[in-house]
C-alpha positions as CSV (number, residue, x, y, z in Angstrom):
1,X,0.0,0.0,0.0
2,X,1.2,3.4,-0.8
3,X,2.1,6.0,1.8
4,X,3.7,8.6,-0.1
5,X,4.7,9.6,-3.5
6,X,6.7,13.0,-3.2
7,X,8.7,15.2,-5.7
8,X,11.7,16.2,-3.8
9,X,12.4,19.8,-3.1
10,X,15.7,21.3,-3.0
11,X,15.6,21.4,1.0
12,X,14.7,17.7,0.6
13,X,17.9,16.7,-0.7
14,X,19.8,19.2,0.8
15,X,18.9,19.4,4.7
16,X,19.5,15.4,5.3
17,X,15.4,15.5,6.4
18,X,12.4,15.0,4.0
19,X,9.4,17.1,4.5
20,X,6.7,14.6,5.3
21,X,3.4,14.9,4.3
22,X,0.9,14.8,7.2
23,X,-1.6,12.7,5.4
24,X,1.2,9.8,5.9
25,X,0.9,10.0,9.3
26,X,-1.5,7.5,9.3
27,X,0.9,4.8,8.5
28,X,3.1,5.7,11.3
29,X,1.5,5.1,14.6
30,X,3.1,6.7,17.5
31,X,3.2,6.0,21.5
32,X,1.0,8.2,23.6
33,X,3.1,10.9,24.4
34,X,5.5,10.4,21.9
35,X,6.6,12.6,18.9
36,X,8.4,10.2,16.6
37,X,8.8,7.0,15.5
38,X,11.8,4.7,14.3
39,X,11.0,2.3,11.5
40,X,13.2,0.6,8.4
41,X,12.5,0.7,5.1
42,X,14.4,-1.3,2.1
43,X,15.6,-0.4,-0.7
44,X,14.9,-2.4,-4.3
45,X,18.6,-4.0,-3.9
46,X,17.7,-5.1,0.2
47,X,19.7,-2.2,1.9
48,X,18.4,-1.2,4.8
49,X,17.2,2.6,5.9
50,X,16.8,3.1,9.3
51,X,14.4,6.3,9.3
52,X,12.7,8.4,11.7
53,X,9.3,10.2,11.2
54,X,8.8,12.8,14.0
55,X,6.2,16.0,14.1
56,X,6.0,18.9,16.0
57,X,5.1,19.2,19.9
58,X,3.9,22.8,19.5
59,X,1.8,24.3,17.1
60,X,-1.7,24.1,15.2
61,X,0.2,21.8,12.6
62,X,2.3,18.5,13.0
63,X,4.1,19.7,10.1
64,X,6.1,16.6,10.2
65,X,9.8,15.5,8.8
66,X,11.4,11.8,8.1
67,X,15.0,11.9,9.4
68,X,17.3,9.2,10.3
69,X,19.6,8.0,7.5
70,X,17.2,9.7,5.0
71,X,20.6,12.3,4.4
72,X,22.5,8.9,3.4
73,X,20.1,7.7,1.0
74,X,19.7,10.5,-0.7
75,X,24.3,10.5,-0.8
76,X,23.5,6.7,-1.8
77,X,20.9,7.3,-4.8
78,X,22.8,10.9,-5.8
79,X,18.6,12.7,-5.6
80,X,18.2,15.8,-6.8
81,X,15.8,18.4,-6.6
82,X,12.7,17.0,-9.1
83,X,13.7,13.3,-8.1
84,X,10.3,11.4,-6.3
85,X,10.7,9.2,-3.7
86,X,8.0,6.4,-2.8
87,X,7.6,4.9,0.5
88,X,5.1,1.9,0.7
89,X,3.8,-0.3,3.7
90,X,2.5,-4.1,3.7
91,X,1.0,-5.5,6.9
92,X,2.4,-8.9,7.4
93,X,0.1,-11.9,8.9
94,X,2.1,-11.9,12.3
95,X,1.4,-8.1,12.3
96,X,4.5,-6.6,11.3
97,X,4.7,-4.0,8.9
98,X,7.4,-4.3,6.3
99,X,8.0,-0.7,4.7
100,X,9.9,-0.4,1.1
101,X,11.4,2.7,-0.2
102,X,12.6,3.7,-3.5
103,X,14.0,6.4,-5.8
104,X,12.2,7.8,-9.4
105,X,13.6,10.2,-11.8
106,X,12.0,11.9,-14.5
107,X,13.1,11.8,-18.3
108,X,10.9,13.1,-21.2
109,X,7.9,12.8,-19.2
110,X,8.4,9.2,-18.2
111,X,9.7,8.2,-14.7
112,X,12.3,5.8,-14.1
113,X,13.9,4.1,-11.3
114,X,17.0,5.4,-10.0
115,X,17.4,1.9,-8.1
116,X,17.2,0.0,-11.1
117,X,20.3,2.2,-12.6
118,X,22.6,1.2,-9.9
């Protein structure tokens, strides 16, 4: 299931955090009390991201980020301003929730995966 399809800003790429999209949140469940949550995502080729989606304490919006080793995937997979990045989420039958991650770029109107080039 998709949680997010973004077109990466500038900031995005540059600022080793994402600007999340708040309507993602959904996917992310966090503790009472808490304002982030840890999870890993994998990459096409099995790598491993350990990411962090956190929001706001204060504030009339969550306005939240992803963090965590989102600056080293973006080193990894050379993105660029324009670039989309597409985070999914599967429930598993035990309950676990397996999130995958990966990397588009755009070429005459057609996206392709920056994975895939690697």
């Amino acid at each position: 299931m998709e949680v997010m399809k973004k077109k990466l800003s500038e900031r995005d790429t540059t600022d080793r955090l994402l600007e999340f999209p708040a309507g993602s949140l959904w996917a992310f469940p966090m503790p009472h009390g808490q304002n982030s949550v840890e999870f890993v995502a994998s990459d096409i080729h099995e790598q491993q991201w350990r990411l962090k989606v956190s929001v706001r304490n204060e504030g009339r919006y969550a306005k939240p980020w992803l963090k965590g080793e989102w600056g080293d995937y973006v080193h990894q997979k050379q993105l660029k301003k324009g670039d989309r990045v597409i985070l999914t989420m599967n429930d598993e039958e035990n309950g676990e929730r397996i999130y995958r991650i990966s990397a588009e770029r755009s070429l005459f109107g057609f996206w392709y995966s920056i994975d895939e080039q690697q």
